[in-house]
N, C-alpha and C positions, 0 to 999 in steps of 0.2 A: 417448522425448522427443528425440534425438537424432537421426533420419533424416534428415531436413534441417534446417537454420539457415544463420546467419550466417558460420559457417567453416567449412574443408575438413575433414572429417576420415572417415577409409576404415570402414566400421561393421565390415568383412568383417576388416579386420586387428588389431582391438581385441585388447590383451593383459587386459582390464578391463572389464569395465562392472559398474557398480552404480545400481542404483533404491533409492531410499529417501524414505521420507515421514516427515515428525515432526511430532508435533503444534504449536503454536503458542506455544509457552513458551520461556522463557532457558533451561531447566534442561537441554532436550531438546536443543540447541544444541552443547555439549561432547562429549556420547559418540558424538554422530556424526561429528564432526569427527576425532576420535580414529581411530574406524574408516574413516572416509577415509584418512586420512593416513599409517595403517598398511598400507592396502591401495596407496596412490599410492609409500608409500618403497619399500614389496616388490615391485611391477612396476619400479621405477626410472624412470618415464617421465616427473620434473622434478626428475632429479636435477642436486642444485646451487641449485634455485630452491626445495625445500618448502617453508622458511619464506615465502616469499612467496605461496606456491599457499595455507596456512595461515589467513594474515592474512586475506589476500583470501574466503576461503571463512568465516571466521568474521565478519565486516564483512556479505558478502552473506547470510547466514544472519540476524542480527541485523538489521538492515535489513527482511530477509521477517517476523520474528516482530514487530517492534517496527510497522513501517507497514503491512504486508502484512493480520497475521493480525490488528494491534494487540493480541496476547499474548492471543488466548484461543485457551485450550489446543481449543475444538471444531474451528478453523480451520486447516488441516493444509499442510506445505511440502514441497515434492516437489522432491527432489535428483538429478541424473543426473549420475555419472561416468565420463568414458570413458578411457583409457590406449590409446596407441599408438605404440609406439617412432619412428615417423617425426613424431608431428605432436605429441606431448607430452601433456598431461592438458588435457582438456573438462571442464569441471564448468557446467552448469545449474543454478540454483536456480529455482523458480515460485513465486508466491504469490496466493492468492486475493484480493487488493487490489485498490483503484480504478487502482493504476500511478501513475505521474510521469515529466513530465519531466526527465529526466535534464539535456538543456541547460537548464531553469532554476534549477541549483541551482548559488547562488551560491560562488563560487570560497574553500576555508577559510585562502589561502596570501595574503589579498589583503584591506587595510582593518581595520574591527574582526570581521571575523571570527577573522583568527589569533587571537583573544582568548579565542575560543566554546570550549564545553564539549564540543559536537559538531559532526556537519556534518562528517566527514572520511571517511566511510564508502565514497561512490563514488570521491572522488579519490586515496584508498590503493587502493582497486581499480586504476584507470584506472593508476596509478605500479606496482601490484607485476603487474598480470596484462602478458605480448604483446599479447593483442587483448582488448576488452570489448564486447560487445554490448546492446543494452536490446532486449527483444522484446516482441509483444503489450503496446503501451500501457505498458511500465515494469513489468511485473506479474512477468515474466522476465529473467532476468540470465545470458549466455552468457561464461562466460570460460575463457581458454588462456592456458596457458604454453609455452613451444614447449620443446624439449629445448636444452639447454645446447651443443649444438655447433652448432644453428641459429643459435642467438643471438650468437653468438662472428663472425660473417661481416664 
């Protein structure tokens, strides 16, 4: 899933890659996360940023099972993790959804939205990842965090 996209990143110097598919439930949501997270702190490749890399990856997860799959568990979310000491941690999320526009969703920081219950999912994305991509039709979600002494510049 990974070979080409929206940012750089070297397939050949990957300290990581992981593929994972889940079904389309809340439930299925947390253990994989988990197992991300333990594999992203033990390559070290956002350290400094996990908590963010976290958020962001449970937002985008919920988002694919919530609009994507709309929670049924037959509609499946395909995950791809990349780690690479120069370019920091890739995570794709896909989902079998109609997509969206991402520029039409109104802003939760602005009006009576700050009020709403939700509606905060892409722009904690957009605030905790370096770069965020939307691909194929909103269906895909590319995001990076770049390594901590990029980000220091």
């Amino acid at each position: 899933m990974i070979e080409s996209g929206p940012f750089e990143f070297d397939v050949e110097q990957l300290t990581l890659r992981l593929d994972r598919t889940i079904p389309g439930c809340l439930k299925a949501i947390q253990p994989l996360v988990d197992e991300i997270m333990a594999a992203i702190k033990s390559q070290g490749c956002a350290q400094g940023g996990e908590v963010n890399v976290e958020v962001a990856l449970l937002e985008a997860l919920a988002n694919a099972v919530r609009h994507g799959c709309e929670e049924d568990s037959e509609r499946m979310v395909e995950v791809c993790v990349a780690c690479d000491r120069d370019h920091g941690v890739l995570i794709v999320v896909r989902d079998p959804g109609e997509g969206f526009d991402p520029d039409a969703i109104p802003s939760p920081v602005q009006g009576e939205r700050i009020l709403a219950s939700g509606g905060r999912g892409v722009f904690l994305i957009n605030e905790l990842m370096d770069e965020v991509a939307f691909e194929r039709g909103g269906t895909e979600i590319w995001m990076r965090k770049l390594p901590e002494t990029t980000t220091e510049s």
